[in-house]
C-alpha positions as CSV (number, residue, x, y, z in Angstrom):
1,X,-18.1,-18.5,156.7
2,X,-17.0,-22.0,156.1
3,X,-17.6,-24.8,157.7
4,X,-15.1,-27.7,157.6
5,X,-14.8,-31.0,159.4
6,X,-11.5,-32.0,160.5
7,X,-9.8,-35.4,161.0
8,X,-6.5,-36.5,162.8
9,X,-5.1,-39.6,161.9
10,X,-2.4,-41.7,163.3
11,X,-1.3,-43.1,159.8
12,X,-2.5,-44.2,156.6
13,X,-4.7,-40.6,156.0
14,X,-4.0,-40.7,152.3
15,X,-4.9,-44.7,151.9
16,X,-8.2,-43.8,153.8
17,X,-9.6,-40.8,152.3
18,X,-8.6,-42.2,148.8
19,X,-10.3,-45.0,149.9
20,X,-13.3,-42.6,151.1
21,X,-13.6,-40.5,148.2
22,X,-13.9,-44.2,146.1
23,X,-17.0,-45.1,148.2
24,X,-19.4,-42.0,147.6
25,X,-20.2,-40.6,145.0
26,X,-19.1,-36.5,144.1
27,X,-16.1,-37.5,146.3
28,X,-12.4,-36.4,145.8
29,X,-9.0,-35.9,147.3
30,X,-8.7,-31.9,146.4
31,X,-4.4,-32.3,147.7
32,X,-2.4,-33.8,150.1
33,X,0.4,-32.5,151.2
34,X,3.7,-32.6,153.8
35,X,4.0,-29.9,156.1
36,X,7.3,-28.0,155.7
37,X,8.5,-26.9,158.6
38,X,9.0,-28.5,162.3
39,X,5.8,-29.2,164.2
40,X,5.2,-30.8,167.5
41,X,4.3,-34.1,165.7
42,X,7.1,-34.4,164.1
43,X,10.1,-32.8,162.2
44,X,9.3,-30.9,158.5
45,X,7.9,-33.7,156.0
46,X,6.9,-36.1,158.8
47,X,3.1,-34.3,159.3
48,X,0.6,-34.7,156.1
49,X,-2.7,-32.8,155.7
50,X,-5.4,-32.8,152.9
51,X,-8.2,-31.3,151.8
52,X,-11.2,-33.5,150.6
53,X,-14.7,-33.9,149.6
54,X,-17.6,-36.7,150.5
55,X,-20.2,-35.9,148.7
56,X,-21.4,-32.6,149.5
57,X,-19.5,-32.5,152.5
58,X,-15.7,-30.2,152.5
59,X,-12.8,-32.3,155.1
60,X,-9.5,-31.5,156.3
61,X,-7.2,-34.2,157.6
62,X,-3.9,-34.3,159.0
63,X,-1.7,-37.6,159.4
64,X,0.9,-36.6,162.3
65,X,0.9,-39.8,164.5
66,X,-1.1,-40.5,167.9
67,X,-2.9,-38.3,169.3
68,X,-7.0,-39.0,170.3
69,X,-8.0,-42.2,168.7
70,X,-11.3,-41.8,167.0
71,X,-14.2,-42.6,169.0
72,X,-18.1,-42.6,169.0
73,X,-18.3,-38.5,169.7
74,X,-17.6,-38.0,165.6
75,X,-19.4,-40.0,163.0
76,X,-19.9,-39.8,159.6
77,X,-23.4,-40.4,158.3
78,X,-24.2,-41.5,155.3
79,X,-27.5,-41.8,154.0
80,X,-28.3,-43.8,150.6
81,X,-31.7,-44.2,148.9
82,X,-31.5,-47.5,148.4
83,X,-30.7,-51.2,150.0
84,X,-27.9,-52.1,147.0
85,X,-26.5,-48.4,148.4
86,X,-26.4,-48.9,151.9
87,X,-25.5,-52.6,151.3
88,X,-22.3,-51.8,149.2
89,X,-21.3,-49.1,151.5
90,X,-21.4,-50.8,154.4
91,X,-19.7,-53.7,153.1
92,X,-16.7,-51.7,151.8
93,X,-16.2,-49.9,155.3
94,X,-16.8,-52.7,157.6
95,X,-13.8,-54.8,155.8
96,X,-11.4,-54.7,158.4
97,X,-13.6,-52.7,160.7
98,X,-15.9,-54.0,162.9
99,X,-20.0,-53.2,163.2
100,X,-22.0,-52.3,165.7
101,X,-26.0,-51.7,166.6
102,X,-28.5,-49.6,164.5
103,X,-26.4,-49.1,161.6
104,X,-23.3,-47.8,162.9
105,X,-19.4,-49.5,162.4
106,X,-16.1,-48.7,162.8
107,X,-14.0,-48.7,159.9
108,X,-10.0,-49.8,159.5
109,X,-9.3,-47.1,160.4
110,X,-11.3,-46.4,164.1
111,X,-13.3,-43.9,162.1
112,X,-17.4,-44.4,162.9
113,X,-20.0,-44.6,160.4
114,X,-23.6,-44.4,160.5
115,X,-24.9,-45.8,157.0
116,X,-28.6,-45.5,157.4
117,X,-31.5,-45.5,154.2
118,X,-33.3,-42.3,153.8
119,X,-36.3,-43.7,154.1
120,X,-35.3,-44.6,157.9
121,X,-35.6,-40.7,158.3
122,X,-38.9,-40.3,156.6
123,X,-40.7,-42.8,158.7
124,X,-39.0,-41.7,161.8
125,X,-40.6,-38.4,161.5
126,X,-43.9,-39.5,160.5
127,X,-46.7,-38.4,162.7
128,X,-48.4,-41.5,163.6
129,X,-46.4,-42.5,167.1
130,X,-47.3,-45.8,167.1
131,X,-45.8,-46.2,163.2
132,X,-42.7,-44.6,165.0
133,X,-42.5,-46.9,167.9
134,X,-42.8,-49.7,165.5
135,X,-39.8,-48.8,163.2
136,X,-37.4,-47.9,166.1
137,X,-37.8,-51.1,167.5
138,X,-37.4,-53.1,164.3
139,X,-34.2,-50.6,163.6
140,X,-33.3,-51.5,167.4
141,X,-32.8,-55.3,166.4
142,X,-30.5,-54.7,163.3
143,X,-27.1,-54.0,162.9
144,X,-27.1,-53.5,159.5
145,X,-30.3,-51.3,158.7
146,X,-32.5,-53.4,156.0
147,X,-35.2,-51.2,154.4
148,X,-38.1,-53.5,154.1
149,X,-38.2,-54.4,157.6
150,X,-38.6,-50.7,158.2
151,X,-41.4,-50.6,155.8
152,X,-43.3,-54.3,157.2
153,X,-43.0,-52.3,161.0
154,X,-44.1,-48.8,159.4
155,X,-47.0,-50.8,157.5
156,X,-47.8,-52.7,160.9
C-alpha cells in the first residue's frame, strides 16, 4: 500500500508546488497535467492535477477551482536541523502569507505550515518534566521557533 497526501487548490497549484518543491530539499514536480474529459469542476482541460515530492514525502494535487479552503485540520511540517534552515524556510513561505503562534503560518496560498527545529522534538521528549515545562513555555512565546531559546529553557 501507498500512502499519498492530497491537496485541492482553487488556483495557482502548479506556481505553488513549483514553488514547494524549490524550498526543500529532494523535492520535485513528478507531472502536471489537464484532465481530459468533463468533470464537475469544470469542462475537459479546465481541472489540473500533479504528482509531487517534498522531501521524502509523495503529494497529489488537483487545481479545479473552489471547493474547501485550506484550514488548520491539514498542515505540513517541516522540521530542519538548523536555525539558517528553519529561518530560510519560514521566510520563503510566510511572503505573502501570514504567521501565526509556535511556529506555524499560512502560506500564499492558505496552505499551513508548521516549520519547527529538530531539536524542539528532542527536548520535548526528554524525561526530565520540569526541562519540558521549561521549553514549551519558551516555544509558547514565539512565533517563529528560535533554537537557542529552546536550549537556554532546556539548560534552565
Amino acid at each position: 500500500m501507498k500512502v499519498t497526501q492530497h491537496l485541492w487548490f482553487e488556483k495557482d497549484m502548479e506556481a505553488a508546488i513549483g514553488f514547494y518543491a524549490t524550498l526543500i530539499p529532494g523535492s520535485s514536480v513528478h507531472w502536471v497535467t489537464p484532465v481530459m474529459a468533463d468533470t464537475p469542476s469544470g469542462p475537459a482541460g479546465s481541472v489540473k492535477i500533479a504528482s509531487f515530492t517534498l522531501g521524502d514525502q509523495r503529494y497529489m494535487a488537483i487545481e479545479a477551482g473552489p471547493l474547501d479552503p485550506f484550514n488548520h485540520s491539514f498542515s505540513i511540517m517541516v522540521e530542519c536541523e538548523t536555525q539558517g534552515d528553519l529561518d530560510r524556510l519560514w521566510d520563503a513561505l510566510r511572503e505573502g502569507g501570514s504567521v501565526e503562534q509556535c511556529g506555524w503560518l499560512k502560506d500564499r496560498w492558505g496552505l499551513s505550515w508548521q516549520i519547527a527545529p529538530t531539536r524542539l522534538g528532542e527536548l520535548m521528549s526528554d524525561p526530565d518534566p520540569d526541562k519540558v515545562r521549561r521549553v514549551t513555555a519558551a516555544m509558547l512565546k514565539m512565533v517563529k521557533l528560535d533554537i537557542a531559546p529552546l536550549e537556554a529553557a532546556a539548560a534552565g
